[in-house]
C-alpha positions in Angstrom: 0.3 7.4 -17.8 -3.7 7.5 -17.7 -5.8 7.2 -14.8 -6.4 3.7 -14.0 -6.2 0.5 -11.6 -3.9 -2.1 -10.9 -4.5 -5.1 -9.7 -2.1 -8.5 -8.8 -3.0 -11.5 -6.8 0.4 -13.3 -6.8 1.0 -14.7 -3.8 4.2 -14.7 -2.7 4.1 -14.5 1.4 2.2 -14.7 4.2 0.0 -12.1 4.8 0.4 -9.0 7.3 -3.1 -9.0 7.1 -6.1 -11.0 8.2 -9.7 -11.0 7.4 -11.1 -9.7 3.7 -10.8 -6.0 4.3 -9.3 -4.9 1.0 -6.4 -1.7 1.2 -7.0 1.4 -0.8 -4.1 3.2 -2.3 -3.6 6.3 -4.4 -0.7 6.8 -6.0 0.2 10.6 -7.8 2.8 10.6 -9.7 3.8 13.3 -12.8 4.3 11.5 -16.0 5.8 8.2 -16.6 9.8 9.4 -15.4 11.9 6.6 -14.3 11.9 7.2 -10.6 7.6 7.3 -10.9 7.4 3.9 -12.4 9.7 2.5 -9.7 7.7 3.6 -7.1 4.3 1.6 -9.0 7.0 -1.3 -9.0 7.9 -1.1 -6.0 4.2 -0.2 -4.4 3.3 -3.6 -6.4 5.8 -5.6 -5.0 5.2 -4.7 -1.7 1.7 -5.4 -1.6 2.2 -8.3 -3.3 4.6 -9.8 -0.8 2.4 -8.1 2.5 -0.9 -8.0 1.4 -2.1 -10.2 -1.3 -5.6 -10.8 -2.9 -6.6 -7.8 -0.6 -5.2 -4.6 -2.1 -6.1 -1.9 -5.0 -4.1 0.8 -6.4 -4.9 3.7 -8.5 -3.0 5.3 -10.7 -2.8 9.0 -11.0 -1.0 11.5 -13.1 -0.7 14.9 -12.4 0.2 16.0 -15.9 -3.1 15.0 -17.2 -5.2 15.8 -13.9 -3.3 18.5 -12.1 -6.5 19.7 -10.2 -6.1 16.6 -8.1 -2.6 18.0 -6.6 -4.5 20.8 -4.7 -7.7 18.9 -4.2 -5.4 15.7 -2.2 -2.5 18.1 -0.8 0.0 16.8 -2.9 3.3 18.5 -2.2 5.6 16.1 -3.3 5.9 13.3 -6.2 5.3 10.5 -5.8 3.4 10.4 -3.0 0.6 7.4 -2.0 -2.3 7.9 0.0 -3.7 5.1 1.7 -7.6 5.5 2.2 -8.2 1.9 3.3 -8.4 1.0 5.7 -8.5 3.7 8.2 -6.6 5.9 9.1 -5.9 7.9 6.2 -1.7 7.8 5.8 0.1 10.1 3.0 3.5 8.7 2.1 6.3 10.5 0.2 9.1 8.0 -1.7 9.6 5.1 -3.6 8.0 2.2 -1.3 11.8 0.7 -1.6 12.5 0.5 2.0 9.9 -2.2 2.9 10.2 -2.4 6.7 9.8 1.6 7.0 6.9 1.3 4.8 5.1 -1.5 7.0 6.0 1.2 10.0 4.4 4.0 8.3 1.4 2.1 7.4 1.3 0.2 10.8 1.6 -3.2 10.1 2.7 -5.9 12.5 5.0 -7.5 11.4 6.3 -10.0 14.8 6.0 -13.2 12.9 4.1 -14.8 15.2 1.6 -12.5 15.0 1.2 -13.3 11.4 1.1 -17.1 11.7 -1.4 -16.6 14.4 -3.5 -14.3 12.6 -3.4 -16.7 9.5 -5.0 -19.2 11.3 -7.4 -17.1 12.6 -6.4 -17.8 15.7 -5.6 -15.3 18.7 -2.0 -14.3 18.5 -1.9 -14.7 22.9 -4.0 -16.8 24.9 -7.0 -14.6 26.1 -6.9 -13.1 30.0 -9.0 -15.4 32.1 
């Protein structure tokens, strides 16, 4: 699989995210082996369903770029690395366990929180 982006604005689900501030992920895999293509899936889905119209993904192989392995500490594949938005976060697996994922990359996901931060509202009343 070549270097590239990927890019889907189905909506599907609230978002776990509010504002315009668009997530960063790498994603290293090694050649296109079954359990490497599930994770894209999977990472696709998942952003898809938590963070819509504000997500991009890159693609990279190891087989055809294997300096990037030393140069982002890859020890495992596949392994994403979210750049955006702060902090950095390096995740090992197939992005099929979605409520460990939204740990790991530290979403709230209380749902009044998102309906409140949908509506760009405060998710509880300010202190007086």
């Amino acid at each position: 699989m070549n270097k590239g982006k990927t890019k889907n604005s189905k909506l599907k689900k609230k978002s776990a995210v509010s504002g315009k501030e668009k997530w960063v992920f790498n994603l290293y895999i090694a050649g296109g082996t079954p359990h490497c293509m599930l994770t894209l899936d999977n990472l696709k889905k998942f952003c898809n369903e938590y963070l819509p119209d504000s997500y991009a993904i890159e693609v990279i192989d190891l087989l055809q770029h294997p300096e990037y392995a030393q140069s982002a500490e890859i020890i495992a594949i596949p392994t994403v690395i979210k750049f955006k938005p702060d902090p950095v976060r390096y995740i090992i697996g197939d992005f099929s366990n979605s409520k460990l994922m939204l740990m790991k990359l530290g979403l709230d996901m209380n749902p009044k929180t998102i309906e409140a931060s949908n509506k760009s509202e405060q998710p509880f009343p300010p202190f007086q």
